[in-house]
Structures are given as structure tokens and as C-alpha cells.
C-alpha positions in Angstrom: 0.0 0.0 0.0 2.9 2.4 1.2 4.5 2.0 -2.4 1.6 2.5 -4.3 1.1 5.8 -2.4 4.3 6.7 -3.1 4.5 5.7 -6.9 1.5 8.2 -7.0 3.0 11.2 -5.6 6.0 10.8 -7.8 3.7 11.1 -10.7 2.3 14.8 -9.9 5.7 16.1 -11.1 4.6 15.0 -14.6 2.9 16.6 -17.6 -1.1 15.7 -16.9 -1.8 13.7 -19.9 1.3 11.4 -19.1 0.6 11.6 -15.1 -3.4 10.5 -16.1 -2.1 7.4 -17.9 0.2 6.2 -15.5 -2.1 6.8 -13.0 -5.2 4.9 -14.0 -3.4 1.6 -13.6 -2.5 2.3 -9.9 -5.9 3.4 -9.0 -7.5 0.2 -10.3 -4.6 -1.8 -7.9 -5.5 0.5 -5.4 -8.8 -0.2 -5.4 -8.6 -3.5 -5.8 -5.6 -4.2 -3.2 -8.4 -2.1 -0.7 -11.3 -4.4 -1.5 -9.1 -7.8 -0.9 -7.9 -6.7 2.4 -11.2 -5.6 3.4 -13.0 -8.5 2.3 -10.6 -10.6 3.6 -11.3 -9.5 7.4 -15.2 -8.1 7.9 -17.3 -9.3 4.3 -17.0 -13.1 3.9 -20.3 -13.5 4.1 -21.4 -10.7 1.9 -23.0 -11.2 -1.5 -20.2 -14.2 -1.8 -19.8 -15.3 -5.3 -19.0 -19.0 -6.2 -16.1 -20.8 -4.9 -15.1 -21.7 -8.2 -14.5 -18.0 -9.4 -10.9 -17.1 -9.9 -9.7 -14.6 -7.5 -8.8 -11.9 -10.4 -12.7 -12.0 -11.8 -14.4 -11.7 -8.1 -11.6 -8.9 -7.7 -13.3 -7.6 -11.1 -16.5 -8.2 -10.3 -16.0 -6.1 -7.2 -15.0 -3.6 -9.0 -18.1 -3.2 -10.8 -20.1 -2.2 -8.0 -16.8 0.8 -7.2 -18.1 4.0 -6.6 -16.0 5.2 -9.1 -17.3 5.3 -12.8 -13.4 4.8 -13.8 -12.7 2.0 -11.8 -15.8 0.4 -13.3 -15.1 0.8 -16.8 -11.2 -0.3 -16.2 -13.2 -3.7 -14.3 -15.4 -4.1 -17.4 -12.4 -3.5 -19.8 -10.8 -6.5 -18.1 -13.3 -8.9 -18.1 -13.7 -7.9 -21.9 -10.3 -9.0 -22.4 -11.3 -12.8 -20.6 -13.4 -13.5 -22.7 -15.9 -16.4 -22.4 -14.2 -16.6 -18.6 -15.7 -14.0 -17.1 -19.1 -15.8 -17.6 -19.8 -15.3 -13.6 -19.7 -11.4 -14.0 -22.5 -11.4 -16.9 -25.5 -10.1 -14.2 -23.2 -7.4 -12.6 -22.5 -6.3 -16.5 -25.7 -6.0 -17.5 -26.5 -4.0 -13.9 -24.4 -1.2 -15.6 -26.1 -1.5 -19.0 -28.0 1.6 -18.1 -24.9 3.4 -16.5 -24.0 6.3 -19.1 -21.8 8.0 -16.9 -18.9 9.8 -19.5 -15.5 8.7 -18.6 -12.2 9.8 -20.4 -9.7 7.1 -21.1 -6.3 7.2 -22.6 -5.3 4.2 -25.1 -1.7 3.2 -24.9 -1.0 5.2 -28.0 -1.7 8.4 -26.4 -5.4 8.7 -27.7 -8.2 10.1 -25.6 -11.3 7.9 -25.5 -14.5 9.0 -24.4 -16.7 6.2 -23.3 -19.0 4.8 -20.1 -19.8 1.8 -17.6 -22.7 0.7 -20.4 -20.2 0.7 -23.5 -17.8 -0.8 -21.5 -20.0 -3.6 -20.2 -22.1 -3.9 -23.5 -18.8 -4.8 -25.1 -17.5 -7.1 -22.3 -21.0 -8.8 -23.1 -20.4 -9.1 -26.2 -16.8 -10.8 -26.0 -17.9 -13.0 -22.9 -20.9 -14.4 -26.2 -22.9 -17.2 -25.7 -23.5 -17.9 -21.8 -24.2 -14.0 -22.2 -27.1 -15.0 -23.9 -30.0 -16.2 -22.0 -29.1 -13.4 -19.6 -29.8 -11.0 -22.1 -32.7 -12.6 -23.7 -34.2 -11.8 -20.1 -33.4 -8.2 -20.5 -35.8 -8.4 -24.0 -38.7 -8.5 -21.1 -37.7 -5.2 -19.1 -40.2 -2.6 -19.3 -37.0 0.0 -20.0 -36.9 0.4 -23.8 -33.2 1.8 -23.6 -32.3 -1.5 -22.3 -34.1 -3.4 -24.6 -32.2 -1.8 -27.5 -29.1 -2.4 -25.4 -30.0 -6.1 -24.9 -30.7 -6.8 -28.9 -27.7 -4.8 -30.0 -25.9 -7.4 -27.5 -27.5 -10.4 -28.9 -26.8 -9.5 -32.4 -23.2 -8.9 -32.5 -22.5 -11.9 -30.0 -24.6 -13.7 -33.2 -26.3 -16.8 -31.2 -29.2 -18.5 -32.8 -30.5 -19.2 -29.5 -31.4 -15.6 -29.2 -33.4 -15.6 -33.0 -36.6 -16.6 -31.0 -36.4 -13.6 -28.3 -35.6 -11.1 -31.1 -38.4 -12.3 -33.1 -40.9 -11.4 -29.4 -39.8 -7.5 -29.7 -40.4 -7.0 -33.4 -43.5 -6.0 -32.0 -42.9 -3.8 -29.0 -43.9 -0.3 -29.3 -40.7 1.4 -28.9 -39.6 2.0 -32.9 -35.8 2.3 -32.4 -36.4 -1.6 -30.5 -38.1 -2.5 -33.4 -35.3 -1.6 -35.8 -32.4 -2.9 -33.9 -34.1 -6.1 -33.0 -34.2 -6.2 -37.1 -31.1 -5.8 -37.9 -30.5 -8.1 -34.9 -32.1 -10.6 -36.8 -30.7 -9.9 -40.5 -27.1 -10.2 -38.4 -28.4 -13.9 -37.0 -29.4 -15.1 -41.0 -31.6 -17.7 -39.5 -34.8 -18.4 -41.9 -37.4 -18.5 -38.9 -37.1 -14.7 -39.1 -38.1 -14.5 -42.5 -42.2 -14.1 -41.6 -41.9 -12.3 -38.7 -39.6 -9.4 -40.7 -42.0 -9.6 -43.6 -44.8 -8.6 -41.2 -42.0 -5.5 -40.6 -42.5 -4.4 -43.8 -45.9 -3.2 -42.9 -44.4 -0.8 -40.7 -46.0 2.6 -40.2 -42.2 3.8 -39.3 -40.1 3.5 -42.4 -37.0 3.2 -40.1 -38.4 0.0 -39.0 -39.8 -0.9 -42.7 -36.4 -0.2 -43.7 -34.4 -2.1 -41.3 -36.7 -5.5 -42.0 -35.9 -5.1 -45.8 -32.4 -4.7 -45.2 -32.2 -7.9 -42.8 -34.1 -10.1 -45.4 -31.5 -9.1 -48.0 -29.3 -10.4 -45.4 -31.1 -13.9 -44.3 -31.5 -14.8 -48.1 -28.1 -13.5 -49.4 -26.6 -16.2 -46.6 -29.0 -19.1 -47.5 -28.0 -18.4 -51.0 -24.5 -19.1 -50.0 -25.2 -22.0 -48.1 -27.2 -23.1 -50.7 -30.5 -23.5 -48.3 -32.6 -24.8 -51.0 -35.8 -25.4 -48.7 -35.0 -22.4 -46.8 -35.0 -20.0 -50.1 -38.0 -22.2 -51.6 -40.2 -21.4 -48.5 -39.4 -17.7 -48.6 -40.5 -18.0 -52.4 -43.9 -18.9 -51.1 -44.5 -15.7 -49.1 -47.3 -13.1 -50.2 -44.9 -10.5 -49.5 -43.5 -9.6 -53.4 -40.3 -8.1 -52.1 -39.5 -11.0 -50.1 -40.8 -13.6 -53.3 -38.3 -11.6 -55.5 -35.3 -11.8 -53.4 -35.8 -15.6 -52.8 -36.4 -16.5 -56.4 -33.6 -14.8 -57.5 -31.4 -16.6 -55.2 -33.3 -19.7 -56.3 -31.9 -19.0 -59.8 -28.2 -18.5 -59.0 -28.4 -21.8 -57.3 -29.3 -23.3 -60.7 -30.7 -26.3 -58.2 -33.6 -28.6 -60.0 -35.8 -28.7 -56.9 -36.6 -25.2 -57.5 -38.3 -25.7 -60.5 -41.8 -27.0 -59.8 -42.1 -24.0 -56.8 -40.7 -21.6 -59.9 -43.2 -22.7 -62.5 -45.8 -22.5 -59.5 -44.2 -18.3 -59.6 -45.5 -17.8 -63.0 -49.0 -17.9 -61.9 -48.0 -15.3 -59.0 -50.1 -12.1 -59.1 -47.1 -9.7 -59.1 -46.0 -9.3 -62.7 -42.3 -9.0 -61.3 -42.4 -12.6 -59.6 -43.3 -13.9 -62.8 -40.9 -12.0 -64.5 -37.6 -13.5 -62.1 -39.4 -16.5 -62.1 -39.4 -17.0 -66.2 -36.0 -15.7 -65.8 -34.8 -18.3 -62.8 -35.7 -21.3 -64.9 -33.9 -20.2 -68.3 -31.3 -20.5 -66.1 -31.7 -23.5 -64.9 -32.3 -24.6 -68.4 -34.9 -27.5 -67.4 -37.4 -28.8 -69.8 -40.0 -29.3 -67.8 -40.7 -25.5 -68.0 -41.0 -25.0 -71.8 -44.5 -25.6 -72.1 -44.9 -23.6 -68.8 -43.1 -20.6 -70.5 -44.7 -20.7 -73.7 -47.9 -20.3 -72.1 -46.2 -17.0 -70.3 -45.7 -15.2 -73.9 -49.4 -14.5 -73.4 -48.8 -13.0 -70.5 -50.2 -9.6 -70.1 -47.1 -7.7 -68.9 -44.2 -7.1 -71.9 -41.7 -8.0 -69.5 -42.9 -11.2 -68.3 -43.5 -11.8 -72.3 -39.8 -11.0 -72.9 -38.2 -12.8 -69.9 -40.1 -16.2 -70.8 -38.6 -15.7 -74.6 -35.7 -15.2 -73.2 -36.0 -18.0 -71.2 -37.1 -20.2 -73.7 -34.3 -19.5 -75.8 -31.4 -20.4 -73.0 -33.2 -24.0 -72.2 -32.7 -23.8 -76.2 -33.2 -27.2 -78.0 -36.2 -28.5 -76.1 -38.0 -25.6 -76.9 -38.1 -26.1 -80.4 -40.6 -28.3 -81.3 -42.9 -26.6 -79.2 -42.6 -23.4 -80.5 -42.6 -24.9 -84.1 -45.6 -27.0 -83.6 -47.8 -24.3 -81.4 -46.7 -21.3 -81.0 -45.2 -19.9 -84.9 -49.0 -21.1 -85.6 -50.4 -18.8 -83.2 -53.5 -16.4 -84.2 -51.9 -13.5 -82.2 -49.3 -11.4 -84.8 -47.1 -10.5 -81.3 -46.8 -14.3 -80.5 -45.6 -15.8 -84.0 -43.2 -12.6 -84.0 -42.0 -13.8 -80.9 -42.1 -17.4 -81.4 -39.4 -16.8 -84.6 -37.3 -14.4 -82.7 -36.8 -17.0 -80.3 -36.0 -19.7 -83.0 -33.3 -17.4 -84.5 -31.2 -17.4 -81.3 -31.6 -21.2 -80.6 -30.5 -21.7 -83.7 -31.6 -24.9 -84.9 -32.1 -25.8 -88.2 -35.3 -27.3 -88.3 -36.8 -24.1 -88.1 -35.6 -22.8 -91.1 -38.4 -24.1 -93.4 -41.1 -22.7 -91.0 -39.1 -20.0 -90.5 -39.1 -19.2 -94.5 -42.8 -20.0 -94.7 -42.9 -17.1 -92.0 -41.6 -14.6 -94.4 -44.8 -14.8 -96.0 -46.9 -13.9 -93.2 -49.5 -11.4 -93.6 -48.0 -9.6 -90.6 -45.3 -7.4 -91.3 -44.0 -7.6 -87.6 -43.6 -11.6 -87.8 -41.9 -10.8 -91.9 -39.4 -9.1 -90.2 -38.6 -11.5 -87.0 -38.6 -14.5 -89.5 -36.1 -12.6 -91.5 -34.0 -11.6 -88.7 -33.9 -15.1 -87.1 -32.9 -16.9 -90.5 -30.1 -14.2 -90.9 -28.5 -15.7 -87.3 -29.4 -19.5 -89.0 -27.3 -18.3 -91.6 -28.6 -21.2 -93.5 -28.2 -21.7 -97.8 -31.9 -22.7 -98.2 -33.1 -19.1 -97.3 -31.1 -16.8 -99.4 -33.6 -17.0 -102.3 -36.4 -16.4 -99.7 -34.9 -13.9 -98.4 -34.0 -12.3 -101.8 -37.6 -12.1 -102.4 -37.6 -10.3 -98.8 -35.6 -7.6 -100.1 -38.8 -6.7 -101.9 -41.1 -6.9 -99.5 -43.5 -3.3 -99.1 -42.7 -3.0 -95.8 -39.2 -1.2 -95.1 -38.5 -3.4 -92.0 -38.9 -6.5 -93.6 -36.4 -5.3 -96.0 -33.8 -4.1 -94.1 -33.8 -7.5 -92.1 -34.0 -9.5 -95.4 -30.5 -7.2 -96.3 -29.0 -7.8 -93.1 -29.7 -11.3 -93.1 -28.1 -11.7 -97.4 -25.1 -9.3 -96.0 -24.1 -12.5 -93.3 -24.3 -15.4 -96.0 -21.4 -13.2 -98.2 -20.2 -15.1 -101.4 -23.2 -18.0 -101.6 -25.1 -14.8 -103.0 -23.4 -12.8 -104.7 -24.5 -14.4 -108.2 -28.0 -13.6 -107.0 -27.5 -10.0 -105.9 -26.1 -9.4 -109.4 -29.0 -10.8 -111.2 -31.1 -9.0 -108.7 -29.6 -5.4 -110.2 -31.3 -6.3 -113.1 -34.9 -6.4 -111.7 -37.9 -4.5 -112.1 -38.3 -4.0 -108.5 -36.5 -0.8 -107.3 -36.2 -1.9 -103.8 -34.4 -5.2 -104.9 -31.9 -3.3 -107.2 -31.0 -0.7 -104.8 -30.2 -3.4 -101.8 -28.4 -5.5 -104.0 -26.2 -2.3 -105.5 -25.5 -1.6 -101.1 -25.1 -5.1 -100.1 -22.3 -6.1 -103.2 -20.5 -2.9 -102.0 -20.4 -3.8 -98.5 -19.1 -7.6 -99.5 -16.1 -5.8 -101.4 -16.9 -8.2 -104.6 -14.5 -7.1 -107.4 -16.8 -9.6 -109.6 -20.0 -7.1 -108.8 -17.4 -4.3 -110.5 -19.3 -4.4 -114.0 -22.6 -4.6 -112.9 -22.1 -1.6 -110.7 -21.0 0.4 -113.2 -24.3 -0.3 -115.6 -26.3 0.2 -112.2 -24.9 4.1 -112.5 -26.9 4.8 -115.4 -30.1 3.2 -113.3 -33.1 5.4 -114.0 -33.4 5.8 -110.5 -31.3 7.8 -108.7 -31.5 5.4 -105.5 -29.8 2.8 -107.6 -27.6 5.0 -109.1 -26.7 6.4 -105.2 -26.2 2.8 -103.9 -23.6 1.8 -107.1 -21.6 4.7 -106.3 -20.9 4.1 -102.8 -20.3 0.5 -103.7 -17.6 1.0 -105.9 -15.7 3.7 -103.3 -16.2 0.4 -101.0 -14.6 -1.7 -103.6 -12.1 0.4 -104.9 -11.6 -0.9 -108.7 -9.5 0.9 -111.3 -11.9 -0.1 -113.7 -14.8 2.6 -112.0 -12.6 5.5 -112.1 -13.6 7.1 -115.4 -17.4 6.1 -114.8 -17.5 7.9 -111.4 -15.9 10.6 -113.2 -19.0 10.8 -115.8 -21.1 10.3 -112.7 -20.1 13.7 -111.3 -22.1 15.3 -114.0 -25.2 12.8 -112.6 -28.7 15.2 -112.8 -29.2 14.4 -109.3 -27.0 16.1 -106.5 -26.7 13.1 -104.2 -25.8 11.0 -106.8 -23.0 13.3 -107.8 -22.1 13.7 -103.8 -21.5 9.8 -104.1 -19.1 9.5 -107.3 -17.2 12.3 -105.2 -16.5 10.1 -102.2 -16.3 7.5 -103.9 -13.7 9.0 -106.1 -11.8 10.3 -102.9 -11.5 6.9 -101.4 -9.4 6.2 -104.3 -7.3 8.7 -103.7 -6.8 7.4 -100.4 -6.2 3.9 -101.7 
């Protein structure tokens, strides 16, 4: 005792800061040296703690009940640093849970901390973890709503699932900020029994609470997701709550796990136009046959983008869907439906849809014309080019462009045909073929291109000239020359570029 005293005297020669932090230690020995010797002749019998407590943690404990708001933060601090061993001090820790005293603290790096019994003991809880629990889970019944918070902060960072069940009691105590923390409590936890409870949440009249629910069921289903909780994530699916019905069936479609396809066709039928939607796109990919026929009856759907994600689903299960779509769906009396039907055909890309894909380029609807042209440009298959060739001159300036696009991929296996096609009576045929020779660079298309520059339209005329600029030929020099003096001014603009490309050659 006599050197402690003196040790402290010899510190009031030095600066404050350094004489604080050397101090604080010896008061805490002080104190503690003071309660053994007094307990050690007159309080045996007082509030005795079990005989099987060290000596340093009933020393602690002690100093938890100090009159001194320092010494009791320096007792917490320590028992903090046990660990699960100071399991005997948990009640006398959560006595100070409502002790907000301010104390000033100095780390060992010089820092000044500003903290209180309560922080110290809420984060001595919180490292002593799971015999802390039921002790706290009795807290969740005090009538004190700053305790309550307290207590559920406690019980989600120690992260027990024994303490989902108590949580899930104060999602529906009065106090709002309780509410919210026993939320994110819960969304900390990830366990799936606090799915319906926090979709109840979301029915909030706080949107702090609202918020704090939605937040903690991204949480619960982002972990079953990683653990792969297959049950788990197909329950949630089944909740009326849309939000939560998303989030799960989304996750159900990472997992790419068969058992989720029977609940996900079940999701088409949902009355939320976005479950649908995730659910069409969950099984494309899973890529499961058993949802073809499923999906094809969503392209009747009444929301566009339920229509587009069971297309788009239909396309990635790809060969199953094909007979299908060839047998039912190209053949359907809705316009929309047939369009859709041969867009989807042209990215599976099998070629038994080209011939009912061809007869589709004849169909009275300029929409599916153009979708049936489209598709047999990805098929890329010989059979269509003279179909297509007859595209080019369809009336309707879609079609056309689509048949062009879809004669521009085949290159060399119709050229012959493009040249004859310069020839025809139909303007719209002459002028494609003239654009789509140029843009195949084909030296044999040279001639032709040049006749096509006295064209009695001026379209044709246009097109020949910026072909040859693509093609670059000697032999269309002196011809673009003569077409400078063209009657028509864009024709003339053309021979001039295309002239000037030469001179870039």
C-alpha cells in the first residue's frame, strides 16, 4: 500500500496527460488491493460469489459495483479481455447496462477515449458471447426500452441463434428504435425462422423499421443463397410478401438447383407481374425442360416484360423448346406471339426451323416478316437466301432491311444472285443488291455496278456509287468521273466520295 502511495505522488511532477495514464493503472490496484484486504477481514459473508470463481474476476467483479465510474469501466475493460471466462460477471455487467456515466480514457498510443460503464460492459457482453445469452434474452422483457435496444444490439453482434426466438418477441414492441435494432439483430443472425416475422416488418408505419426488416431479409437470403439452403429459399418463395418472393427467387436462380423448378413454374401464376418476371428468368437459367411448355404459355402474358423474360427463357433451355414453339406457338392467331415465337428460333439456332421459318416470311403480318427474317439471318442457313432475296422486296421497309442484313451475313453464296437482282424491275431489290455487293467488297459485282450508275433511279444510281468507293476498282474510275455530271446532286455527292476513297487507296 505504502508503495503504491508513493508511486503516485512521484507522478504529480509529470505533464497531466502522461501523469493521467500512468495513474489509472494504480488506482485500479488501489482499489482492488483495498477491496481484498477488506473483504478478507469483515465481508465473507457478503453477496459471496461462487467458490469456483478465480480470485482476479471476483476482484473484477467487485469492481463493478466501485463507486468510481473509472474504476468500473477499467473492471469491465478486463473482463472484456477474458473473454468467455468472465461468464460469472455477466449479471453485474448487464447492472451497468444503463450506467451512461462519461469517462475519459487514454489508449496506450496516447489517444483520448470518451466512453462509459454501459459501452464498457455492453462490449464485455459481447466478448464474454454465448453464456451471455439467456441473460440477455431476459433483459428483452424489461419494461426500460433503452435496455431493450441495449440487450438486442448485445444479442446480435455476439450472433447466437439461440437468441433468433427472443428477437423475433420485440419486433413487436412499441418502442420504434427496438423494433429496428431487433431487425437488424435478426438480418445479423441469418436464420430463416425470421423470415415471416420481418416480412410482417414491412408493414411498418415507421419507415425506419420498414427499412431495417428489408435490409435484414437481404441479409437472411443473401446467406441461405451461399449456403445453398434450397428449402430455406424455396419457402421464402412462397411468401405473399412480393419483395421477399423476388429476393428468394432470385437466389433460387443462381443456385441453378432442379428442386426449384416446380415451386418456380408454381411463380408464374403469382399475381405480381415481377415474380413472374424472375421467375421466367430463374428457370432459363436453370435450363430444365420441364418449363417449356410452362413458359410458352407466359408469352401470353399480359405484362411485356414477363412476355420477354419467358422468350428469353425459352431460348437459353434452347433445343427443347423447339418443337414446341414450331408446332404451337409460330401457328399462333396473335401477330405478337408468332413474332416472338421466330425471334426465339433465331437465337436457338436450330435448323429445323428454317423451313417454317421461310414460310414465315410470308406472313400477312409485317411484324412476324421481319422477325422470320431476322432469325434466318442468325441460322445463316443456304436454303433461305432465295427467300430472303424475295424479302428484299417486301412493301414494308423493315422486312427489307432485315432481309439485307440477313443476305449481308451469307457473303459469297449470294453474290450471283445480288447481281442478277440489279437487273430487276423492283427498285427496292436493285437498290439493296447495288448496297449489299458494296459492302461484301466483290471485285466480280465491278461491271454490274457500273451499268447500275446509269439506273433510271437515282437510289440505284446512289447505292452503285458508294459500292464502288467500297470496292475500290480501277476499272470505275472514269465512270464515277461521268457520274459527277449525274442530274441528281446526291448521286453526284456519291461519285465524289467515292472518287476520294481512291485517292486514299
Amino acid at each position: 500500500m505504502e508503495r503504491l502511495l508513493r508511486l503516485s505522488a512521484s507522478k504529480r511532477s509529470l505533464p497531466p496527460a502522461t501523469r493521467w495514464r500512468c495513474l489509472l493503472p494504480c488506482a485500479l490496484a488501489l482499489v482492488l488491493l483495498m477491496w481484498g484486504l477488506s473483504s478478507s477481514q469483515s465481508h465473507q459473508g457478503r453477496d459471496a460469489n461462487p467458490s469456483d470463481i478465480p480470485v482476479s474476476a471476483k476482484i473484477l467483479i467487485e469492481s463493478l459495483r466501485s463507486g468510481s465510474p473509472l474504476e468500473r469501466c477499467l473492471a469491465a475493460r478486463k473482463l472484456a479481455e477474458m473473454g468467455n471466462a468472465a461468464a460469472p460477471s455477466i449479471s453485474h455487467l448487464i447492472a451497468l447496462l444503463g450506467d451512461t456515466t462519461p469517462v475519459l480514457l487514454q489508449s496506450e498510443g496516447g489517444e483520448t477515449i470518451s466512453t462509459s460503464p454501459e459501452k464498457e460492459a455492453f462490449r464485455a457482453l459481447v466478448q464474454i458471447g454465448a453464456p451471455a445469452v439467456d441473460a440477455l434474452a431476459g433483459l428483452l422483457r424489461n419494461k426500460d426500452a433503452s435496455l431493450q435496444k441495449r440487450a438486442v444490439e448485445a444479442l446480435g453482434a455476439i450472433r447466437s441463434r439461440r437468441a433468433v426466438e427472443p428477437l423475433i418477441g420485440v419486433l413487436t414492441v412499441e418502442d420504434t428504435a427496438t423494433r429496428a435494432a431487433a431487425a437488424e439483430a435478426l438480418g445479423e443472425l441469418g436464420d430463416p425462422r425470421a423470415v415471416g416475422p420481418l416480412c410482417a416488418l414491412l408493414r411498418d408505419k415507421k419507415l425506419k423499421v420498414k427499412t431495417s426488416a428489408h435490409a435484414a431479409l437481404e441479409k437472411i437470403i443473401a446467406r441461405l443463397k451461399e449456403n445453398r439452403e434450397v428449402e430455406a429459399l424455396l419457402a421464402a418463395s412462397r411468401i405473399g410478401d412480393c419483395a421477399v418472393k423476388q429476393m428468394a427467387i432470385k437466389s433460387l436462380q443462381e443456385t441453378g438447383d432442379p428442386r426449384t423448378v416446380e415451386p418456380l413454374i408454381e411463380s408464374l401464376r403469382d399475381d405480381d407481374k415481377n415474380v413472374r418476371r424472375n421467375a421466367a428468368l430463374a428457370l432459363g437459367a436453370i435450363r430444365d425442360p420441364r418449363a417449356v411448355v410452362p413458359l410458352i404459355e407466359s408469352l401470353h402474358d399480359d405484362s411485356p416484360g414477363v412476355r420477354d423474360a419467358a422468350a428469353r427463357a425459352l431460348a437459353e433451355i434452347g433445343v427443347p423448346s423447339v418443337a414446341p414453339l414450331l408446332a404451337s406457338v409460330l401457328k399462333d392467331p396473335q401477330p405478337p406471339i408468332r413474332a416472338k415465337a421466330a425471334a426465339i428460333l433465331g437465337d436457338i439456332r436450330d435448323t429445323r426451323a428454317v423451313v417454317p421459318l421461310v414460310e414465315a416470311l410470308k406472313d400477312e403480318s409485317p411484324l412476324v416478316r421481319s422477325e422470320a427474317a431476322a432469325a434466318l439471318g442468325k441460322l445463316q442457313d443456304p436454303l433461305a437466301a432465295e427467300p430472303l432475296l424475295d424479302a428484299i422486296r417486301d412493301k414494308d421497309p423493315l422486312v427489307r432491311d432485315r432481309a439485307a442484313s440477313a443476305l449481308r451475313g451469307m457473303g459469297v453464296t449470294v453474290i450471283d444472285k445480288l447481281i442478277v437482282a440489279l437487273r430487276e424491275d423492283d427498285l427496292y431489290a436493285r437498290s439493296t443488291a447495288a448496297s449489299l455487293l458494296g459492302e461484301m467488297r466483290e471485285r466480280r459485282a465491278v461491271i454490274p455496278l457500273i451499268e447500275a450508275l446509269k439506273d433510271p433511279t437515282w437510289l440505284v444510281r446512289f447505292e452503285a456509287a458508294i459500292s464502288l468507293g467500297k470496292i475500290k476498282d480501277p476499272r470505275a474510275i472514269e465512270p464515277l468521273r461521268d457520274a459527277l455530271n449525274d442530274k441528281d446532286s446526291s448521286v453526284r455527292a456519291a461519285a465524289e466520295e467515292a472518287l476520294s476513297a481512291f485517292k486514299e487507296h
